[in-house]
C-alpha positions as CSV (number, residue, x, y, z in Angstrom):
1,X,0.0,0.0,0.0
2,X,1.7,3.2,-1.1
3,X,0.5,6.1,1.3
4,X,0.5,9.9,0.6
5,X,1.8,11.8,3.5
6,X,1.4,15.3,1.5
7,X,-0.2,17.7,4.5
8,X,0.3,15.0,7.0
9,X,3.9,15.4,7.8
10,X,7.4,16.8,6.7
11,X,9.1,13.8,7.2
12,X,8.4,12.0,3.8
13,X,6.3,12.3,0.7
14,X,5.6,8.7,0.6
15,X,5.4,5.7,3.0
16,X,5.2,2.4,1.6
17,X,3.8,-0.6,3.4
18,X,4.0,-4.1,2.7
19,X,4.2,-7.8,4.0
20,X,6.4,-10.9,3.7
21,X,4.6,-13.9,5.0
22,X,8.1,-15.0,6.9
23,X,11.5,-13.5,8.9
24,X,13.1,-14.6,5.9
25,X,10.6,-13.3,2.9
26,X,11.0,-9.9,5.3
27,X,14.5,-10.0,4.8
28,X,14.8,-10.8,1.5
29,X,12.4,-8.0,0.6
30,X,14.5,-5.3,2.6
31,X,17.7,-6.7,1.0
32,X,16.7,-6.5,-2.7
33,X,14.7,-3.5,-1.7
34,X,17.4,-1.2,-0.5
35,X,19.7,-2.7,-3.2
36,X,17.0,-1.4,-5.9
37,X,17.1,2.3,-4.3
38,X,20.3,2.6,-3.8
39,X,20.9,1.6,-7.7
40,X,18.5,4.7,-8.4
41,X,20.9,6.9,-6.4
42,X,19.1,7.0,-3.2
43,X,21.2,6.7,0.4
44,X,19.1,4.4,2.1
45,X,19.5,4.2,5.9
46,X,17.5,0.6,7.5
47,X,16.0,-0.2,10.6
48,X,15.0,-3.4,12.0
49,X,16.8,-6.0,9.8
50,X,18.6,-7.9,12.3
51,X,14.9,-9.7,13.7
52,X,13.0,-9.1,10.2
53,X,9.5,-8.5,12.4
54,X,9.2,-5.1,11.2
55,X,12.3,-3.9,8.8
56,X,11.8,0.2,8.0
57,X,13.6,1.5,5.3
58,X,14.1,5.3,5.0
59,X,14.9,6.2,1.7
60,X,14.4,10.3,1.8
61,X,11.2,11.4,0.3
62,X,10.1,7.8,0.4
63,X,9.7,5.7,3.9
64,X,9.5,1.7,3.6
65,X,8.0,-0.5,6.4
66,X,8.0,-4.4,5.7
67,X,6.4,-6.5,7.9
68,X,5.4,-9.9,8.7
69,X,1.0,-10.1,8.5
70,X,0.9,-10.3,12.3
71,X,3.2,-7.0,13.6
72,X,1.2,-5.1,10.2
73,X,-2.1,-6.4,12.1
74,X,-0.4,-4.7,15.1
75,X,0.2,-1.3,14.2
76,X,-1.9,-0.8,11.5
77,X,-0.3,1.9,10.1
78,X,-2.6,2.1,7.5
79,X,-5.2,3.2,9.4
80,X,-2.8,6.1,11.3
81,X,-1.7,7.2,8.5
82,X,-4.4,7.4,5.5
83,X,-6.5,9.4,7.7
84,X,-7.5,12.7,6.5
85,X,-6.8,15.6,9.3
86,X,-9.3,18.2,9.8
87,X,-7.9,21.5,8.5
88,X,-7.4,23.5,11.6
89,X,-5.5,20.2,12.5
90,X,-3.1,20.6,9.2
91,X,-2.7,24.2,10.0
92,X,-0.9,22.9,13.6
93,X,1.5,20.6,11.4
């Protein structure tokens, strides 16, 4: 699920959040992943990739969280996230 955080914070443009069904498929992911943007000239900083629960991957403009289905269920993200602020909310951001 690709997120827009335009209006909702300065920290990124994007957040990105996906699942691996394993430690291992978690891992893989945030290997090949941060290989792939740091081939496109991105410095990628990681975050979680020694356990592989929850692996973040913060690529700049673009934030990267990888989880296994249970730790997503967890934090849901999503939900935090894809909400839409009231304005005089926005204007306090």
């Amino acid at each position: 699920m690709v997120i827009d955080l335009g209006g909702k914070t300065s920290i990124a443009d994007f957040m990105v959040v996906a699942s691996g069904r394993s430690h291992r498929q978690v891992g893989a992911m945030s290997e090949h992943l941060s290989v792939l943007l740091k081939r496109h000239g991105m410095a990628v900083k990681a975050e979680g990739a020694e356990l592989h629960d929850w692996v973040l991957l913060d690529a700049g403009d673009i934030i990267v969280h990888l989880f296994r289905p249970d730790i997503r269920v967890f934090y849901n993200l999503e939900k935090m996230w894809s909400a839409d602020l009231p304005e005089p909310e926005r204007a306090a951001i």
